[in-house]
C-alpha positions in Angstrom: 0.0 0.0 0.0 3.2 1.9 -0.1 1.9 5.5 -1.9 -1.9 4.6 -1.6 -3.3 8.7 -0.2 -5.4 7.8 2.9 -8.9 8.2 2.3 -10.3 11.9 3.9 -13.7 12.6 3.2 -12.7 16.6 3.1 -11.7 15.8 -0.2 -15.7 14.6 -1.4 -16.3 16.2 -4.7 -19.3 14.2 -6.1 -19.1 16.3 -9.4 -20.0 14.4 -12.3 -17.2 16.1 -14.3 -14.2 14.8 -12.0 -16.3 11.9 -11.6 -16.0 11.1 -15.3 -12.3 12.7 -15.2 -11.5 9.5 -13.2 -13.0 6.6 -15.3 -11.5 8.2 -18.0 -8.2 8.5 -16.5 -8.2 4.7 -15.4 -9.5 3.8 -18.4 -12.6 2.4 -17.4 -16.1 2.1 -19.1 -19.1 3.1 -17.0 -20.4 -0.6 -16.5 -16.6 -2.0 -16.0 -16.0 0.4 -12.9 -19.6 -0.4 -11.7 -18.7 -4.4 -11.8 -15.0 -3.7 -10.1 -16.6 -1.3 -7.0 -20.0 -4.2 -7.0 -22.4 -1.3 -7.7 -25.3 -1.2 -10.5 -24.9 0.0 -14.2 -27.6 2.5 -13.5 -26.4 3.5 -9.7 -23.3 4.5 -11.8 -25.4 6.2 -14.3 -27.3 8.6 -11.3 -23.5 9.2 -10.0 -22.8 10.2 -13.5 -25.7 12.6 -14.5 -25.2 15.9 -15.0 -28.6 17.7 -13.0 -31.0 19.0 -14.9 -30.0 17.2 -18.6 -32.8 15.6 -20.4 -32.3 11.9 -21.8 -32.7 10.9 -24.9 -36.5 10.3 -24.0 -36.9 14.0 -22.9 -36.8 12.9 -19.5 -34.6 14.9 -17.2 -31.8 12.4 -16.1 -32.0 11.5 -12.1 -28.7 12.1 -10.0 -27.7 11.1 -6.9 -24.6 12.3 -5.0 -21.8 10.1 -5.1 -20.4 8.6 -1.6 -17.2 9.9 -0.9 -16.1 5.7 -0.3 -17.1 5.2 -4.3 -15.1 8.6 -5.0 -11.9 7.4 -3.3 -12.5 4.1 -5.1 -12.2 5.9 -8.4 -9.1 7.6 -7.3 -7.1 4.8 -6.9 -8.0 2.7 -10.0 -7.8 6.0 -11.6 -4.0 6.2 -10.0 -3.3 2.7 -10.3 -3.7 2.9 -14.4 -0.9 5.1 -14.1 1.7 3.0 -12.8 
């Protein structure tokens, strides 16, 4: 765990755009970092929704504040795909 950052929930930032910042930087579909932290495809998808954006069905998209736990998740695969 040598160079792991310590998880400190000062740091939350449950905006989608970091959010999304991470998968891409660990290089990681929606659905594959869903299976690897044992969350839902569409639990994922309400982390991931930008508020007030219509779907493609003219719905406006649901979102739910990401836990800081599944944020510091992302971090480190997000860091690990560096290495």
């Amino acid at each position: 765990m040598e160079g792991m950052a310590k998880p400190d929930a000062r740091f939350h930032a449950p905006n989608p755009t970091y959010l999304r910042e991470l998968l891409e930087q660990a290089g990681l579909s929606q659905s594959e970092a869903a299976r690897r932290l044992g969350i839902s495809d569409r639990t994922m998808r309400m982390y991931l929704a930008y508020p007030d954006r219509q779907d493609g069905q003219g719905k406006v998209a649901r979102r739910v504040e990401c836990p800081y736990a599944v944020q510091y998740a992302l971090e480190q695969l997000a860091s690990g795909s560096k290495s």
